[in-house]
C-alpha positions in Angstrom: 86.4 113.2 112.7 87.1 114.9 109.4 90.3 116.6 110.8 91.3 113.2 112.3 90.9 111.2 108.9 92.8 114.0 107.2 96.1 114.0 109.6 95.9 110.1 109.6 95.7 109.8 106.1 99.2 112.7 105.3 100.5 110.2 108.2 99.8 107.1 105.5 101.2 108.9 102.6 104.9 109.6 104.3 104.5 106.4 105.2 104.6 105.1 102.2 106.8 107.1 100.5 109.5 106.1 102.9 109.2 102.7 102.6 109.2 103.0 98.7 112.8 104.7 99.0 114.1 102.1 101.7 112.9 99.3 99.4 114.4 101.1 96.4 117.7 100.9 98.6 117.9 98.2 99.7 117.0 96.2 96.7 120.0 97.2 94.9 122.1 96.3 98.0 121.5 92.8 96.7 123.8 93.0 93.1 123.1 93.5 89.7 120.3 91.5 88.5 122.5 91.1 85.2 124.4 88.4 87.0 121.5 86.1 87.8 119.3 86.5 84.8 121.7 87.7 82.0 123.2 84.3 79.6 126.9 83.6 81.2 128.2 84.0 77.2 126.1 87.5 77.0 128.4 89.8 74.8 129.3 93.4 77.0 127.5 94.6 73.6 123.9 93.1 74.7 124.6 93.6 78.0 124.8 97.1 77.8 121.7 96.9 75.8 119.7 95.1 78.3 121.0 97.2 81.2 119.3 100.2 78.8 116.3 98.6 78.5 115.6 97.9 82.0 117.2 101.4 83.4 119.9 100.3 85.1 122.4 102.8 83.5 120.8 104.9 84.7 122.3 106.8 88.2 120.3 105.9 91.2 118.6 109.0 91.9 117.3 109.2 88.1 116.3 105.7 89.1 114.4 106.5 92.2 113.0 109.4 90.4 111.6 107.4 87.4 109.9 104.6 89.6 108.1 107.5 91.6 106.9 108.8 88.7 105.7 105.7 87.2 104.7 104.2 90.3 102.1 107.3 90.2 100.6 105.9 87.0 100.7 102.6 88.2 103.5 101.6 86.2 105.8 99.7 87.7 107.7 98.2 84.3 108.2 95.0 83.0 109.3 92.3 85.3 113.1 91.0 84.9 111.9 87.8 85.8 109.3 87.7 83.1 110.0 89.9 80.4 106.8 89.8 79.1 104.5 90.8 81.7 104.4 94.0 83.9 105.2 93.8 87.5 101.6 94.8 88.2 100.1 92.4 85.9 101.9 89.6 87.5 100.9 91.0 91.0 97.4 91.0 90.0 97.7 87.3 88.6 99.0 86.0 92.0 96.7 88.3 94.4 93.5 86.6 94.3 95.2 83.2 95.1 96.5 84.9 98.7 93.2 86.9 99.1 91.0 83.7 99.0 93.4 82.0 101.5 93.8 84.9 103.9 89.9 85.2 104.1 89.7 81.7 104.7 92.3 82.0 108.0 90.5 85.3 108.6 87.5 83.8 109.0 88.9 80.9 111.1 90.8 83.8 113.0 87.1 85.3 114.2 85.2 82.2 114.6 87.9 80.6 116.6 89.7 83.3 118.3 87.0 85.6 119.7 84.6 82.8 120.7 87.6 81.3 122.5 88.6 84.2 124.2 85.1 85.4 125.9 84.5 81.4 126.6 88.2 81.8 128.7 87.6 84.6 130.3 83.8 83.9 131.5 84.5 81.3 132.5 88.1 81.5 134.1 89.8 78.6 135.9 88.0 76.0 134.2 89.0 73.0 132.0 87.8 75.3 128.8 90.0 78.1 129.9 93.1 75.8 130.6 92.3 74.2 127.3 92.4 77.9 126.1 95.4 79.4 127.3 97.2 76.4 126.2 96.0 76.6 122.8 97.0 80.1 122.9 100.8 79.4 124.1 100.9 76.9 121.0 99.9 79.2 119.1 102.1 81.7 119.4 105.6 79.7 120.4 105.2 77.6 117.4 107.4 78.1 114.1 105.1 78.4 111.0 107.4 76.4 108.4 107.4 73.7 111.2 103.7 73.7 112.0 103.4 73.3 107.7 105.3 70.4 107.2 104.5 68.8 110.4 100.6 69.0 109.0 101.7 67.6 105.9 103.4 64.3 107.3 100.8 64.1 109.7 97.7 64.9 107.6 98.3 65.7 104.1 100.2 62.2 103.9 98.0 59.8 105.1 95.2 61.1 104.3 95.3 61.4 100.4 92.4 63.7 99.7 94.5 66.9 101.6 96.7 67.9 98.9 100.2 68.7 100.0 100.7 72.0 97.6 99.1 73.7 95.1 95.4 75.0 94.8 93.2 72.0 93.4 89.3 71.5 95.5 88.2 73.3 98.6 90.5 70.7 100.5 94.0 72.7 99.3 93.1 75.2 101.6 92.9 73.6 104.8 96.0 73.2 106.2 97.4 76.8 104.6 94.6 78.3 106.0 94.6 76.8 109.5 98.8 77.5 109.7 98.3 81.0 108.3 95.5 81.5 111.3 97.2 79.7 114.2 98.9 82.6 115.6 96.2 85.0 115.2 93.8 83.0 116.9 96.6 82.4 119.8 96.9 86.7 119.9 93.1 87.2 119.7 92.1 84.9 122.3 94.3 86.1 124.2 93.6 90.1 124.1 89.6 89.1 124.4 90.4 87.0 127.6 92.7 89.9 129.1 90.2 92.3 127.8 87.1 90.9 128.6 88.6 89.8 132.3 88.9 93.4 133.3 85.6 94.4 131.5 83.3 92.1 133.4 85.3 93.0 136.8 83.9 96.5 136.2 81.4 98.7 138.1 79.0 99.2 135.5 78.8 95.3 134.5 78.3 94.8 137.9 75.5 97.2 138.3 73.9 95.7 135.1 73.8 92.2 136.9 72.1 94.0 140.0 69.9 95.4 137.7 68.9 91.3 136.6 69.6 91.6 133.4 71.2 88.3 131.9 74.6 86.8 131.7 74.3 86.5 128.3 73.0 90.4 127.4 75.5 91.6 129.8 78.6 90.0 128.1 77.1 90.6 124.6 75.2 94.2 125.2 77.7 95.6 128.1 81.1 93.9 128.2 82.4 93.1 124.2 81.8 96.0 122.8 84.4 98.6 125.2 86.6 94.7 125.9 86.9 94.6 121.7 88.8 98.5 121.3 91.9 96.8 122.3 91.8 93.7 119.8 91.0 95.4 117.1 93.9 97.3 116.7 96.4 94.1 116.9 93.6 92.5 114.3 94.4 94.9 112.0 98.0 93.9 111.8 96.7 90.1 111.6 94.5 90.8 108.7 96.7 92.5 106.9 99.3 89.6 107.1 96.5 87.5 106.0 95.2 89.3 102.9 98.7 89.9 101.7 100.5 86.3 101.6 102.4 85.1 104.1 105.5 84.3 102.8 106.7 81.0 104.6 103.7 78.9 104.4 103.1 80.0 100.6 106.9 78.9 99.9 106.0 75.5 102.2 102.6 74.7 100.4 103.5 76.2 96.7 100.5 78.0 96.9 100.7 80.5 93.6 99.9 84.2 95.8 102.0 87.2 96.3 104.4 85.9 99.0 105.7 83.2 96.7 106.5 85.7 94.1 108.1 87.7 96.6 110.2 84.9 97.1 110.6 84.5 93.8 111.2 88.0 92.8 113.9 88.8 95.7 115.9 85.4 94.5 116.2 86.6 91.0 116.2 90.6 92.0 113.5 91.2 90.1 113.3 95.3 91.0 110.1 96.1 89.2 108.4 93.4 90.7 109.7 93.8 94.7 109.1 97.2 94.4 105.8 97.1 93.6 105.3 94.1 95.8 106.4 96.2 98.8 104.2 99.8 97.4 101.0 97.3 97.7 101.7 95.9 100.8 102.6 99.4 102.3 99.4 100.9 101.1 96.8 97.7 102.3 98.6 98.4 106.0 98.4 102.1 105.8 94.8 101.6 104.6 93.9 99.0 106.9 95.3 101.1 110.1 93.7 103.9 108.8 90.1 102.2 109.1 91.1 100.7 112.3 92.1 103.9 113.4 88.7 105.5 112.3 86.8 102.2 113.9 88.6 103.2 117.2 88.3 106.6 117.2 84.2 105.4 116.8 84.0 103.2 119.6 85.9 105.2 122.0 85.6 109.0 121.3 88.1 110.2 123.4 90.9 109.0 120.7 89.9 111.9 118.4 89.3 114.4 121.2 93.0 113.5 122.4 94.1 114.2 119.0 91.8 117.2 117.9 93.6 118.5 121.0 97.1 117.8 120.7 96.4 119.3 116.3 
């Protein structure tokens, strides 16, 4: 298991190396912040000054070089945007607005999604799996920035104690939370239902049946356990989604978390900032696959045998 943890974790670190020097690329492929945040009547004399202070006279590979280097203190520089802050202190600021949302559609995601699912699949052709599956199709066809301002003519409007943006009282994060969970409650019912269908259609669930044990052990005890390997890597991706802002419904509902300033910061090319922006969110996915990884490997040995073998 060691060995497996090791490779997976040199895996995570190219990872994210790569993505820091395709977001250090591709940032500057956008123009020279100068021209967005710099005063039109700036003298060339300031301006050169400015472009010293921030590093941008610098060439690009001195560039890349420094933000490495810096990025390996945890530096990421002041933010262009806001002079007066670090990228990383703003990041900080605006993270625990996103985490508490993306824990609250997390938690929506599990209680909805995986009930939904084993309900679909035990009891398949019914009303409550129709009811399901259609739930699910919803789920996943539907446009996020439409499902947002749908709720908010719908619900938010009429019903004046559901703000429309903002964080205020526990009732801000309703409809954020439910639009940010939609789709993976739509993917997670669906991947327990597929999962769980060809799980209970196995010879060992049947034997446990012959055996008399109950319906109830035998999908609890027998069937969700080996039916949940496959979900769990999908809700990896989910969670990490979650936990790190999703852009659009952030932008919708001005809610004050890490993919509004990503908006933000890419608008007025804010380097420091969408560089570190894009370093975080590379190291919570490379993180997060890396326990799921470990999680599967647990719960179905044969993943690290396969790749203590193929090492």
């Amino acid at each position: 298991m060691a060995r497996y943890v090791l490779i997976n974790s040199v895996r995570g670190v190219l990872t994210i190396l790569a993505v820091s020097f395709i977001v250090f690329s591709l940032a500057r492929l956008t123009g020279d912040p100068l021209d967005v945040l710099a005063p039109v009547d700036m003298s060339r004399e300031d301006e050169q000054a400015l472009r010293e202070q921030w590093g941008l006279d610098k060439s690009l590979p001195e560039q890349y070089r420094s933000f490495i280097a810096n990025a390996l203190r945890g530096d990421f520089g002041p933010s262009f945007l806001y002079p007066t802050e670090t990228a990383g202190g703003i990041i900080a600021d605006r993270l625990p607005a996103s985490i508490r949302l993306g824990m609250v559609a997390t938690l929506l995601v599990v209680t909805i999604g995986i009930p939904l699912g084993i309900l679909s699949a035990v009891k398949r052709g019914s009303p409550a799996d129709r009811i399901a599956k259609g739930l699910a199709l919803f789920g996943q066809s539907v446009p996020e920035f439409w499902l947002a301002i749908m709720l908010i003519w719908l619900i938010a409007v009429p019903w004046k104690f559901i703000p429309t943006s903002g964080i205020g009282s526990w009732s801000s994060y309703i409809l954020p939370s439910f639009v940010i969970a939609i789709f993976g409650i739509a993917a997670l019912l669906r991947l327990f239902r597929s999962a769980m269908l060809e799980t209970l259609g196995s010879e060992y669930i049947k034997l446990a049946r012959l055996k008399g044990v109950s319906e109830f052990w035998v999908i609890m005890k027998h069937a969700l356990k080996p039916a949940s390997i496959g979900p769990l890597t999908f809700f990896g991706g989910v969670a990490v989604r979650m936990l790190t802002g999703a852009t659009v419904v952030e932008i919708v509902f001005s809610w004050p978390g890490v993919g509004f300033l990503a908006f933000e910061a890419a608008n007025a090319r804010d380097f420091p900032v969408v560089q570190a922006l894009a370093l975080f969110t590379a190291t919570v996915i490379v993180v997060m696959n890396l326990l799921v990884d470990v999680t599967y490997a647990y719960l179905d040995p044969r993943v690290r045998l396969g790749q203590r073998s193929l090492a």
